[in-house]
PyMOL Python script that loads the backbone (N, CA, C, O; Angstrom):
from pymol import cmd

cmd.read_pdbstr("""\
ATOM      1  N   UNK A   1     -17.029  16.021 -10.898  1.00  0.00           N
ATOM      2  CA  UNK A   1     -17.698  15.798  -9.622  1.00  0.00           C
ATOM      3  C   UNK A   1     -17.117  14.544  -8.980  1.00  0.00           C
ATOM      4  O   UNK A   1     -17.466  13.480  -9.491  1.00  0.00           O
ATOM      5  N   UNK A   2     -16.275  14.501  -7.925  1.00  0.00           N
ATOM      6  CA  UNK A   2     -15.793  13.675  -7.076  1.00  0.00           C
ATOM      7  C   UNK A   2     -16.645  12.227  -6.465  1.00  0.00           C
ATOM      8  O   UNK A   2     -17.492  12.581  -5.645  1.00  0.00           O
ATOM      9  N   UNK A   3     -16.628  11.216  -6.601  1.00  0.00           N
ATOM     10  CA  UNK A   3     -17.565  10.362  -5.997  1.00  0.00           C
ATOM     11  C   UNK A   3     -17.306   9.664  -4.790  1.00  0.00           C
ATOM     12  O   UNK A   3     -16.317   8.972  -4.548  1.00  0.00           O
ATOM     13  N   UNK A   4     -18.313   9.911  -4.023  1.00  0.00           N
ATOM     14  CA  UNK A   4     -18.201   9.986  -2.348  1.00  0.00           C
ATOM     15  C   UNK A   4     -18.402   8.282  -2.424  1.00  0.00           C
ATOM     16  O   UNK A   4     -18.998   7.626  -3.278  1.00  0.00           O
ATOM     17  N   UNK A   5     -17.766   7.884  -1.356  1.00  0.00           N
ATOM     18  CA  UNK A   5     -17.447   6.096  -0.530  1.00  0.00           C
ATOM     19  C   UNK A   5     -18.870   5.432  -0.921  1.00  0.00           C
ATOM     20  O   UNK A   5     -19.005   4.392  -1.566  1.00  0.00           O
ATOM     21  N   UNK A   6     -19.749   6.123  -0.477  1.00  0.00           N
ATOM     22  CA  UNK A   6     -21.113   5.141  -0.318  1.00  0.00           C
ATOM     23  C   UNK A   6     -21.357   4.773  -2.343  1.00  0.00           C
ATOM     24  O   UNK A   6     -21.634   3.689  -2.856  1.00  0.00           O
ATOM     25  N   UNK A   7     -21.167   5.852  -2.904  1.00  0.00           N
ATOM     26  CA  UNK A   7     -22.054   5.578  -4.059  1.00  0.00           C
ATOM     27  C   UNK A   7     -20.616   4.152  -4.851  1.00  0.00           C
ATOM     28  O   UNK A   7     -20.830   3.197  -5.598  1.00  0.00           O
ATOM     29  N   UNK A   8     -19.171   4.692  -4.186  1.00  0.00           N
ATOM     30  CA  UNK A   8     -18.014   3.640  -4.801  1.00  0.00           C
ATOM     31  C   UNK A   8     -18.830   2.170  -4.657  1.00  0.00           C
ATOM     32  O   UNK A   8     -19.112   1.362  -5.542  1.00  0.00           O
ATOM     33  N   UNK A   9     -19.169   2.118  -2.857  1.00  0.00           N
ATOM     34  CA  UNK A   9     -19.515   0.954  -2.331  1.00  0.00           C
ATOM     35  C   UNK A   9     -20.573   0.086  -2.732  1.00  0.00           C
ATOM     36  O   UNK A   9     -20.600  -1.123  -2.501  1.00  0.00           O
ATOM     37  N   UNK A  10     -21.770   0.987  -3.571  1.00  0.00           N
ATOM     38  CA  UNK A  10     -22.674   0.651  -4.150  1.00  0.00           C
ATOM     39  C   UNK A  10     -22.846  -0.121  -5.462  1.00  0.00           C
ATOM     40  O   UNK A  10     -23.499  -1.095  -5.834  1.00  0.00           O
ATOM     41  N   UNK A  11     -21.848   0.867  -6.076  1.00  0.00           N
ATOM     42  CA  UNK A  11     -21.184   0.058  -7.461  1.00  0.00           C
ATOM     43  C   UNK A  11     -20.798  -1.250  -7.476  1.00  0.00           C
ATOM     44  O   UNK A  11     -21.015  -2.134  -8.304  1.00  0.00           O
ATOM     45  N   UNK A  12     -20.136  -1.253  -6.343  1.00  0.00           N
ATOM     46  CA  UNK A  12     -19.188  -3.166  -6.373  1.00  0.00           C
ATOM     47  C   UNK A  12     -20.128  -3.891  -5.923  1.00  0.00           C
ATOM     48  O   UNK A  12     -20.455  -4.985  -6.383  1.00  0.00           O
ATOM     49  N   UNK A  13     -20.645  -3.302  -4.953  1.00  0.00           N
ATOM     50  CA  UNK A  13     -21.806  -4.087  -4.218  1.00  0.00           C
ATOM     51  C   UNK A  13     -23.004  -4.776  -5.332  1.00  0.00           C
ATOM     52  O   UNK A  13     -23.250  -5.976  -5.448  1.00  0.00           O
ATOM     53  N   UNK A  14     -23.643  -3.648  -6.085  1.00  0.00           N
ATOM     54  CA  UNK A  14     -24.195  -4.230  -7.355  1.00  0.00           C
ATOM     55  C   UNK A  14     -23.411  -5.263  -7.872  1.00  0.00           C
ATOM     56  O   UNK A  14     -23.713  -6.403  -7.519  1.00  0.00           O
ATOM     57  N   UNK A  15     -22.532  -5.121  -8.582  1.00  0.00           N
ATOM     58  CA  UNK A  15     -21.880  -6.621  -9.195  1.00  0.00           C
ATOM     59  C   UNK A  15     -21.192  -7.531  -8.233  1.00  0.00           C
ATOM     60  O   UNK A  15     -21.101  -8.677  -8.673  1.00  0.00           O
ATOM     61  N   UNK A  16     -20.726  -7.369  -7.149  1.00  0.00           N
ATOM     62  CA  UNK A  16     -20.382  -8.639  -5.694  1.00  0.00           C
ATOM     63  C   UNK A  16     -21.060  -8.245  -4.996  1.00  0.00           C
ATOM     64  O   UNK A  16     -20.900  -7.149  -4.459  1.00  0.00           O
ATOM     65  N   UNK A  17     -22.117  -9.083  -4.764  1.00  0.00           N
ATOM     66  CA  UNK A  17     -23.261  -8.442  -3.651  1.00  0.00           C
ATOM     67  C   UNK A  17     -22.975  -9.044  -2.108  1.00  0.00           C
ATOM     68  O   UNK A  17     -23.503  -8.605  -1.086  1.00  0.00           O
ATOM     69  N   UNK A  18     -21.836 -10.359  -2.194  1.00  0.00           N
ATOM     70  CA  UNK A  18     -21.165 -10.548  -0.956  1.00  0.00           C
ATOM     71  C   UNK A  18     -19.889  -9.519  -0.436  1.00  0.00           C
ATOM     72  O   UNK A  18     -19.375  -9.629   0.677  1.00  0.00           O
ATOM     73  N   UNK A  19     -19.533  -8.631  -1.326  1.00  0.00           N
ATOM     74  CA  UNK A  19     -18.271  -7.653  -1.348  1.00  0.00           C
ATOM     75  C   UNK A  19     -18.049  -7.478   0.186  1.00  0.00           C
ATOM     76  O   UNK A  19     -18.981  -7.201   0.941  1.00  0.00           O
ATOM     77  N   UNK A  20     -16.997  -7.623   0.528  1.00  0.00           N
ATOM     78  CA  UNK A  20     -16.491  -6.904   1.892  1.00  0.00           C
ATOM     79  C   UNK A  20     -15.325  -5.808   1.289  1.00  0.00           C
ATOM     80  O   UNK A  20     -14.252  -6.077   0.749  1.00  0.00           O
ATOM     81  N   UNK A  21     -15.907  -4.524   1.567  1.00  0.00           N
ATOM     82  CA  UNK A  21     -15.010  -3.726   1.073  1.00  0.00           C
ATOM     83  C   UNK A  21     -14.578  -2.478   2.091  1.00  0.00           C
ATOM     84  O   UNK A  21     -15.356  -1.965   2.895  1.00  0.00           O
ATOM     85  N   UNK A  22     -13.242  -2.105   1.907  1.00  0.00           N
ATOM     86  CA  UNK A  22     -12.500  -1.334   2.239  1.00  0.00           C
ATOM     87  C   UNK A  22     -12.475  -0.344   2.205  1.00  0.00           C
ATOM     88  O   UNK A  22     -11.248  -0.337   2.304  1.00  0.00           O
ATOM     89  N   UNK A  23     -12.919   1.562   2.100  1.00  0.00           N
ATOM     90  CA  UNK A  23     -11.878   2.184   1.234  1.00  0.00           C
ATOM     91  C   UNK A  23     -11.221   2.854   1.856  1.00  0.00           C
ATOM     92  O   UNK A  23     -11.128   2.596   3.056  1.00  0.00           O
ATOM     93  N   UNK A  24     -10.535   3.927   1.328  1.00  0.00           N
ATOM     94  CA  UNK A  24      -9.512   4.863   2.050  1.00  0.00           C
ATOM     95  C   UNK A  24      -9.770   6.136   1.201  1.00  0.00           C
ATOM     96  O   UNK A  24     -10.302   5.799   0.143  1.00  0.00           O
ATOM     97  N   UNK A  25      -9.625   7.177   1.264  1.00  0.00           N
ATOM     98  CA  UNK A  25      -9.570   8.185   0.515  1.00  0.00           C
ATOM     99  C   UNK A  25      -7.858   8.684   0.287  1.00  0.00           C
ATOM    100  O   UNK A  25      -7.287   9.296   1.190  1.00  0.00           O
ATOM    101  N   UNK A  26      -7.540   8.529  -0.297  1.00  0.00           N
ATOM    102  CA  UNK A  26      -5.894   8.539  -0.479  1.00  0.00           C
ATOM    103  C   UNK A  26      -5.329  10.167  -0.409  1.00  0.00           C
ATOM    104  O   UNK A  26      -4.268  10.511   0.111  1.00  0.00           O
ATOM    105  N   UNK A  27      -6.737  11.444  -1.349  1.00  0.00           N
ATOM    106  CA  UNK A  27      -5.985  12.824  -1.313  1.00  0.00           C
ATOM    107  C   UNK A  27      -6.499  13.356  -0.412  1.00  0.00           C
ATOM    108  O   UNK A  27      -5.928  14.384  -0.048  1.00  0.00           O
ATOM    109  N   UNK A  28      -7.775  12.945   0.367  1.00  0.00           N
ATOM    110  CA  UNK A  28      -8.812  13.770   1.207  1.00  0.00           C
ATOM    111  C   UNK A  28      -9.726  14.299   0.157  1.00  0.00           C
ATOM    112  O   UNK A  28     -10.410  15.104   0.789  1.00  0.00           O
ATOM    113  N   UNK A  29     -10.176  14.317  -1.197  1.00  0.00           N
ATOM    114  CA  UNK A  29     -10.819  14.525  -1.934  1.00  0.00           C
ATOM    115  C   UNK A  29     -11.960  14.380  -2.921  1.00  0.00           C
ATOM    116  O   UNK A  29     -12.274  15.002  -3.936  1.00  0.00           O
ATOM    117  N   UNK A  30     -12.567  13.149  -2.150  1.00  0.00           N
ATOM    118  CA  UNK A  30     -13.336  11.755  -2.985  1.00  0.00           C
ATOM    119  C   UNK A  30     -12.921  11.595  -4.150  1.00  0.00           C
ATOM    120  O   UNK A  30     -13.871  11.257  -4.856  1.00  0.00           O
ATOM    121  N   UNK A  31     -11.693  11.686  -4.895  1.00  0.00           N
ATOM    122  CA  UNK A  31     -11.356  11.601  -6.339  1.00  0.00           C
ATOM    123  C   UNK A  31     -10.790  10.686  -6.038  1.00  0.00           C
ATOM    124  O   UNK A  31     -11.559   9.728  -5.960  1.00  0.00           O
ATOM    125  N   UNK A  32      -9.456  10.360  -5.733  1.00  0.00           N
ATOM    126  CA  UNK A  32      -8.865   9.327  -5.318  1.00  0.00           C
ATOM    127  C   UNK A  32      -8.881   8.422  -4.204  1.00  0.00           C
ATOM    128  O   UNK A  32      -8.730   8.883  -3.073  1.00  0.00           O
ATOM    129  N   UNK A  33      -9.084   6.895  -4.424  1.00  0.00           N
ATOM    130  CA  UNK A  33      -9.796   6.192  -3.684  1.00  0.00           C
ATOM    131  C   UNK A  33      -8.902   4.722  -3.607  1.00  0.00           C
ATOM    132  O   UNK A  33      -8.627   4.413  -4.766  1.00  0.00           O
ATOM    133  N   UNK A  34      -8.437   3.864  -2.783  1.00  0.00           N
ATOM    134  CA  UNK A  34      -7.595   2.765  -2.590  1.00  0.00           C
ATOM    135  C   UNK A  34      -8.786   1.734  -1.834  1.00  0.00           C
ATOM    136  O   UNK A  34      -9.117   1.860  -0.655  1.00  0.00           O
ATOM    137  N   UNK A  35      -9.159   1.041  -2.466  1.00  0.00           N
ATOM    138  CA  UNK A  35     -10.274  -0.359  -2.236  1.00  0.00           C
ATOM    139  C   UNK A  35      -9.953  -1.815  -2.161  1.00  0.00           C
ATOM    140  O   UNK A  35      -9.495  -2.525  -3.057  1.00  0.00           O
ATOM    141  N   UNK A  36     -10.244  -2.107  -1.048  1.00  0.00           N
ATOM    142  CA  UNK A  36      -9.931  -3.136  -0.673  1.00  0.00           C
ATOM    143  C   UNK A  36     -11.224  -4.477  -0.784  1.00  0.00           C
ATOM    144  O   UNK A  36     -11.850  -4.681   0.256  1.00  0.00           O
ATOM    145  N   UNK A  37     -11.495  -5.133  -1.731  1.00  0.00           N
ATOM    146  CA  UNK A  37     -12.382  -5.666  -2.322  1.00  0.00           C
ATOM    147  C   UNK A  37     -12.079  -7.636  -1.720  1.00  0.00           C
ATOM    148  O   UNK A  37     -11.232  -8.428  -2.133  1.00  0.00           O
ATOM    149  N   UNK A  38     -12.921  -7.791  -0.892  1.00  0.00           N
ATOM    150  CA  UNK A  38     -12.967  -9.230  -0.480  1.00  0.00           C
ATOM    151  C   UNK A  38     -14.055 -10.185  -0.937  1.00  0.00           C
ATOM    152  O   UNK A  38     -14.972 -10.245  -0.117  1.00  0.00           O
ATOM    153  N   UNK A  39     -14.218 -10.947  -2.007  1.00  0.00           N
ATOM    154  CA  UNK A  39     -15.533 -11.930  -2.624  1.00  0.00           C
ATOM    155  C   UNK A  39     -15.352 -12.978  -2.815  1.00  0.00           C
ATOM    156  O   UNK A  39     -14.178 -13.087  -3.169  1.00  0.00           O
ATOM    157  N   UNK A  40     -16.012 -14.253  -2.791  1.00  0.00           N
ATOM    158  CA  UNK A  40     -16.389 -15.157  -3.180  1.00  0.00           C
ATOM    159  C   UNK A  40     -16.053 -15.781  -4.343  1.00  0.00           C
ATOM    160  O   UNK A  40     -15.811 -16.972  -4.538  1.00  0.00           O
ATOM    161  N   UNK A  41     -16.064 -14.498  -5.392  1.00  0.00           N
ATOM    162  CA  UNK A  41     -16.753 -14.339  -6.652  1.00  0.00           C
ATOM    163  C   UNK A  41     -14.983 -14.313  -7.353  1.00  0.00           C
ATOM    164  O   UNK A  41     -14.748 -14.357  -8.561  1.00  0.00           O
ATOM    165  N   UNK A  42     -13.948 -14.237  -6.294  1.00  0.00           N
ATOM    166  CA  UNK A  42     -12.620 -14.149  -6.846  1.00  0.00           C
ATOM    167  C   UNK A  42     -12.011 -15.512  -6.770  1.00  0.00           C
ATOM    168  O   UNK A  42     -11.383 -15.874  -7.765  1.00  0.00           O
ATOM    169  N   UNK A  43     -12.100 -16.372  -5.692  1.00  0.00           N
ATOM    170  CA  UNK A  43     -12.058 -17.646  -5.603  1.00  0.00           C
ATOM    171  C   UNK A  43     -11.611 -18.543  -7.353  1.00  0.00           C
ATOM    172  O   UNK A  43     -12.232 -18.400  -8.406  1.00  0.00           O
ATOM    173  N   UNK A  44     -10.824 -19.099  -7.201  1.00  0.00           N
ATOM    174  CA  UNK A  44     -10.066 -19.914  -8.531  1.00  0.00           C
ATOM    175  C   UNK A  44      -9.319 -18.698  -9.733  1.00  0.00           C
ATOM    176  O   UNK A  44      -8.623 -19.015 -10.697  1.00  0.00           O
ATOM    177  N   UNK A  45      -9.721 -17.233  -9.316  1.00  0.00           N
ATOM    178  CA  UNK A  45      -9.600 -16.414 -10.418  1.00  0.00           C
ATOM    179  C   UNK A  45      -8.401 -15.410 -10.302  1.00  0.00           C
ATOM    180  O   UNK A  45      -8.234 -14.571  -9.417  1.00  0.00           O
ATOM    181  N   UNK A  46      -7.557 -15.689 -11.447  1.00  0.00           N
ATOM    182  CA  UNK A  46      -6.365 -14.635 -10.976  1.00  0.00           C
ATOM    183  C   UNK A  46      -6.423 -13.643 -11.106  1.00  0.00           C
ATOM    184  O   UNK A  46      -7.230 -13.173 -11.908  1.00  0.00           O
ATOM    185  N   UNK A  47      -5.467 -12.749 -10.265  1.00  0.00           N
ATOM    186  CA  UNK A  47      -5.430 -11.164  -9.435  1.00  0.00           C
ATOM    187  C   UNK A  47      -6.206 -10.522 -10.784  1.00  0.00           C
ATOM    188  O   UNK A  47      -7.335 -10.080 -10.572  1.00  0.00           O
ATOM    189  N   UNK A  48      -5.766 -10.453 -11.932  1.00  0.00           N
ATOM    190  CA  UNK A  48      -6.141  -9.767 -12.986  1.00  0.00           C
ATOM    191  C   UNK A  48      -7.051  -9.945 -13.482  1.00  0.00           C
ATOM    192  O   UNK A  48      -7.082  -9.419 -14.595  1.00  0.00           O
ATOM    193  N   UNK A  49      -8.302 -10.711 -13.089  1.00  0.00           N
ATOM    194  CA  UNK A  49      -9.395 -10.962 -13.402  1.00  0.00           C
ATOM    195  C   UNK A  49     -10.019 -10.821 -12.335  1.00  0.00           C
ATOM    196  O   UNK A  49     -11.204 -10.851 -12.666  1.00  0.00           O
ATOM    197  N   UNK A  50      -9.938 -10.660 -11.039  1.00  0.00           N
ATOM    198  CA  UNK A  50     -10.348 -10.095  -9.971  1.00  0.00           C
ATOM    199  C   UNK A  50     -10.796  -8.717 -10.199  1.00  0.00           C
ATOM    200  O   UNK A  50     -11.873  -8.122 -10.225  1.00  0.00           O
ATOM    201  N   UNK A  51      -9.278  -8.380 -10.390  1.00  0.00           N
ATOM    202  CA  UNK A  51      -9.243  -6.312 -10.628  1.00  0.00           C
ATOM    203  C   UNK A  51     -10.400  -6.468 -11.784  1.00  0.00           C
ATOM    204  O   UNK A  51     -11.211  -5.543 -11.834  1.00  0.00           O
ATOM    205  N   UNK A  52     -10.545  -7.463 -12.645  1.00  0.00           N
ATOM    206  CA  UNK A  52     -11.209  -6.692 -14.217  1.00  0.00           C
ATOM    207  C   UNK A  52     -12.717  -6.520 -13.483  1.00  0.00           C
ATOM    208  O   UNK A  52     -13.441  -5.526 -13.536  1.00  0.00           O
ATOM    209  N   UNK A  53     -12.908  -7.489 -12.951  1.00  0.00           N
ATOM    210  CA  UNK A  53     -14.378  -7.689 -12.565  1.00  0.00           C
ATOM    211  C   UNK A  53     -15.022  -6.391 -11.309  1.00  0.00           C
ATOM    212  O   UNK A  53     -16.143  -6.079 -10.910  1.00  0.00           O
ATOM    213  N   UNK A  54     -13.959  -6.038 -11.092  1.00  0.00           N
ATOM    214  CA  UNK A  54     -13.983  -5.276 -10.047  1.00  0.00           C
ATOM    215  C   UNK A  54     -14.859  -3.369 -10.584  1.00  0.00           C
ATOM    216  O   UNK A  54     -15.822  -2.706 -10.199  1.00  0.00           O
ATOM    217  N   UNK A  55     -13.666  -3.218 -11.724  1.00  0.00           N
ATOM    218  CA  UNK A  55     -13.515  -2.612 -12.504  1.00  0.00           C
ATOM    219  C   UNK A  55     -14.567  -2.572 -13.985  1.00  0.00           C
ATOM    220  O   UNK A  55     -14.830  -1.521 -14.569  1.00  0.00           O
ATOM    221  N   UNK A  56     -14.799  -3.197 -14.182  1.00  0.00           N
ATOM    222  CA  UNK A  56     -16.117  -3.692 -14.890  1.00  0.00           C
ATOM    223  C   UNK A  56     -17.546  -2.798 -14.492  1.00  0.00           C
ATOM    224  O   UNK A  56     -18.273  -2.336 -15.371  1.00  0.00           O
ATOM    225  N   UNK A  57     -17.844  -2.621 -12.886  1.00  0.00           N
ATOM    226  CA  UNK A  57     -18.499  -2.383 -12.599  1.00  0.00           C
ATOM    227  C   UNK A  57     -19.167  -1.212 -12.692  1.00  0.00           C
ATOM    228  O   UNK A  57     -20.335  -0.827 -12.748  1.00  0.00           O
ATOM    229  N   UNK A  58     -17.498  -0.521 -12.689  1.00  0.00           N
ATOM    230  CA  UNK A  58     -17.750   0.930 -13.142  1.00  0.00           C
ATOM    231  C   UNK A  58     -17.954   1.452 -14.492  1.00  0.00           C
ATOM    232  O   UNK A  58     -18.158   2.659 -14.622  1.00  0.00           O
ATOM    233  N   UNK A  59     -17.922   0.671 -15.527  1.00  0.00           N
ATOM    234  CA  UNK A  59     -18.367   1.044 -16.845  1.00  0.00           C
ATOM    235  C   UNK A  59     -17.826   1.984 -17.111  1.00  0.00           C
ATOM    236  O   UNK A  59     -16.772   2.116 -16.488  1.00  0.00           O
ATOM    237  N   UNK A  60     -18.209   3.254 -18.221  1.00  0.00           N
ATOM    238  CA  UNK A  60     -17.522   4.692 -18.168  1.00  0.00           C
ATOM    239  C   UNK A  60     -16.850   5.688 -17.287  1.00  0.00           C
ATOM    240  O   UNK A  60     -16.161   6.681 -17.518  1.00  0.00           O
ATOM    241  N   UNK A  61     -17.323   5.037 -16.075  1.00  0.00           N
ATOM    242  CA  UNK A  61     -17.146   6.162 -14.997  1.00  0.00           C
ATOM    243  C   UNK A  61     -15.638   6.427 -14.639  1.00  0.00           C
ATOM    244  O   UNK A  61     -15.403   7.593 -14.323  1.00  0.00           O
ATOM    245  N   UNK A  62     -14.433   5.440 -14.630  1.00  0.00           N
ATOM    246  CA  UNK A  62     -13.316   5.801 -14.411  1.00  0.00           C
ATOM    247  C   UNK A  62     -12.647   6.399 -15.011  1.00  0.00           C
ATOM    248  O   UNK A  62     -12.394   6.037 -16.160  1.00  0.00           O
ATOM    249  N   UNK A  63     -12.160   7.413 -14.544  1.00  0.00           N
ATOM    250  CA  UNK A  63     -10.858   8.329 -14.941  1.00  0.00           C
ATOM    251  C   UNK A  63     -11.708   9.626 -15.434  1.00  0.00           C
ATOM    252  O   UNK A  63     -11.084  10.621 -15.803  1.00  0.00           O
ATOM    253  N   UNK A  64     -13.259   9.619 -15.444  1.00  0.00           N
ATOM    254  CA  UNK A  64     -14.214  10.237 -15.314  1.00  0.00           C
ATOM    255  C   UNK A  64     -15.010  10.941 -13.739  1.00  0.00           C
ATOM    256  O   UNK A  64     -14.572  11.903 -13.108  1.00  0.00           O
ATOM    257  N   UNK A  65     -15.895  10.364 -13.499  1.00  0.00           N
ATOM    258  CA  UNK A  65     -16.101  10.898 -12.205  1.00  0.00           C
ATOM    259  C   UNK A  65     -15.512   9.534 -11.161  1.00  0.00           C
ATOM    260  O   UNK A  65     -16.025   9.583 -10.042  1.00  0.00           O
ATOM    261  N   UNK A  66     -14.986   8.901 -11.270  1.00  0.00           N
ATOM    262  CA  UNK A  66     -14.040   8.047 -10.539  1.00  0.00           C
ATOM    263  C   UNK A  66     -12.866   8.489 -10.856  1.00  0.00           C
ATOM    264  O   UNK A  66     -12.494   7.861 -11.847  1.00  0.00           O
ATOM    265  N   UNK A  67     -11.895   9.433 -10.449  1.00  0.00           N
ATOM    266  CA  UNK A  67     -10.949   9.613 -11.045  1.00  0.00           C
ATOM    267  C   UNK A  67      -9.564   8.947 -10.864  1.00  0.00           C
ATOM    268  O   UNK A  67      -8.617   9.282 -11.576  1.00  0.00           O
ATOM    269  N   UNK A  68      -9.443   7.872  -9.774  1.00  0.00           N
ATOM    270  CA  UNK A  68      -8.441   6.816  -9.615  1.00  0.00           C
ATOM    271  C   UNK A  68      -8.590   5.827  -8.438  1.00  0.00           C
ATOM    272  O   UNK A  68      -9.316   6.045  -7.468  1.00  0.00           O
ATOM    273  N   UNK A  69      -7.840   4.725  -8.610  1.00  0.00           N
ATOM    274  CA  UNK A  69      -8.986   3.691  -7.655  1.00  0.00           C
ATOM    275  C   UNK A  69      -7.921   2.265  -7.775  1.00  0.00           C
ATOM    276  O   UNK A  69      -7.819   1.251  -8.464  1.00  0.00           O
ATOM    277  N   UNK A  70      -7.217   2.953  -6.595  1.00  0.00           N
ATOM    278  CA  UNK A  70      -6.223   1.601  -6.173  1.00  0.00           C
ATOM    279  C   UNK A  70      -6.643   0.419  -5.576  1.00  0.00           C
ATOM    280  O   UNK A  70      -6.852   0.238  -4.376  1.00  0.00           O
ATOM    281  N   UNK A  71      -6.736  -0.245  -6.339  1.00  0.00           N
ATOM    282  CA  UNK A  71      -7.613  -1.646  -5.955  1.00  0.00           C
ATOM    283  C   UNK A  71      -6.723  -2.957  -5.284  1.00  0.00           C
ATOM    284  O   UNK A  71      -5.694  -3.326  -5.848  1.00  0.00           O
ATOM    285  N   UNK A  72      -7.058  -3.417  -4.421  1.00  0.00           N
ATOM    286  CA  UNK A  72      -6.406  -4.579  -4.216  1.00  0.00           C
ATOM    287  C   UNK A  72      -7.838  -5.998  -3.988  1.00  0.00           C
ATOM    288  O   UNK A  72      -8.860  -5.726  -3.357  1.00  0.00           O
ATOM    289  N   UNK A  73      -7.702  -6.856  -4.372  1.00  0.00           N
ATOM    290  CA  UNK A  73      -8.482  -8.036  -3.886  1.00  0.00           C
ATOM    291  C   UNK A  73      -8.449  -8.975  -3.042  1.00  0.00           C
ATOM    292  O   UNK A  73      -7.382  -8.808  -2.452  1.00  0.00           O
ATOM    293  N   UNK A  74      -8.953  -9.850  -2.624  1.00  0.00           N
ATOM    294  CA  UNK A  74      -8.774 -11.036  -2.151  1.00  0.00           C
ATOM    295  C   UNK A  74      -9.872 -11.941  -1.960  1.00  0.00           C
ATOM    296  O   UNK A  74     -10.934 -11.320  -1.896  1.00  0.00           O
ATOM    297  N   UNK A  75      -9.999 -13.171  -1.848  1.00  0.00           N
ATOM    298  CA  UNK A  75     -11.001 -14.295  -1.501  1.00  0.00           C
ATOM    299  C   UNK A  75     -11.278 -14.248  -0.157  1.00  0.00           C
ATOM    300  O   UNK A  75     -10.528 -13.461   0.421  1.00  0.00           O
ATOM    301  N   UNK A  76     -12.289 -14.941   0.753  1.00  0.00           N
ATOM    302  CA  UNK A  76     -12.742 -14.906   2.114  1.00  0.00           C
ATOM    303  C   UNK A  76     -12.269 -16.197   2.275  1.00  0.00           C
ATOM    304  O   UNK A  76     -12.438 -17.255   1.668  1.00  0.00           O
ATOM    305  N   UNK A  77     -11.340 -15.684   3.694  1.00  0.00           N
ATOM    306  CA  UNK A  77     -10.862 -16.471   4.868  1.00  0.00           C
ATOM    307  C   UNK A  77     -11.101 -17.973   4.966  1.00  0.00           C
ATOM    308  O   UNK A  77     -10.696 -18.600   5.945  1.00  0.00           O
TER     309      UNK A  77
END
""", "prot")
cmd.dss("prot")
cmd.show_as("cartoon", "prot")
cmd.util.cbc("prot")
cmd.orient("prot")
């Protein structure tokens, strides 16, 4: 079962509740998804601990009913 934008947005949002996020649907399919993740919460922390935290959120669900999820991060402006 494919997971639609709002419930992605919800997920990050739970663990960065300042999240400014992005997405894109990359196949037209809610399976594949490219997120653009902007927090606070990344500030002093490198790219790869950004993505983990990001990713974290989703617990079991990736590569499961998240089935791919091009992530990029960044800190606020």
């Amino acid at each position: 079962m494919p997971m639609p934008a709002a419930e992605i947005e919800a997920i990050i949002r739970a663990a960065l509740p300042d999240a400014q996020i992005t997405l894109t649907d990359l196949a037209g399919d809610n399976d594949h998804w490219a997120a653009h993740v902007v927090s606070a919460a990344f500030i002093g922390k490198p790219r790869v601990a950004q993505h983990k935290l990001v990713y974290a959120a989703f617990g079991g669900r990736m590569g499961g009913e998240l089935h791919a999820l091009q992530l990029t991060t960044a800190v606020p402006n």
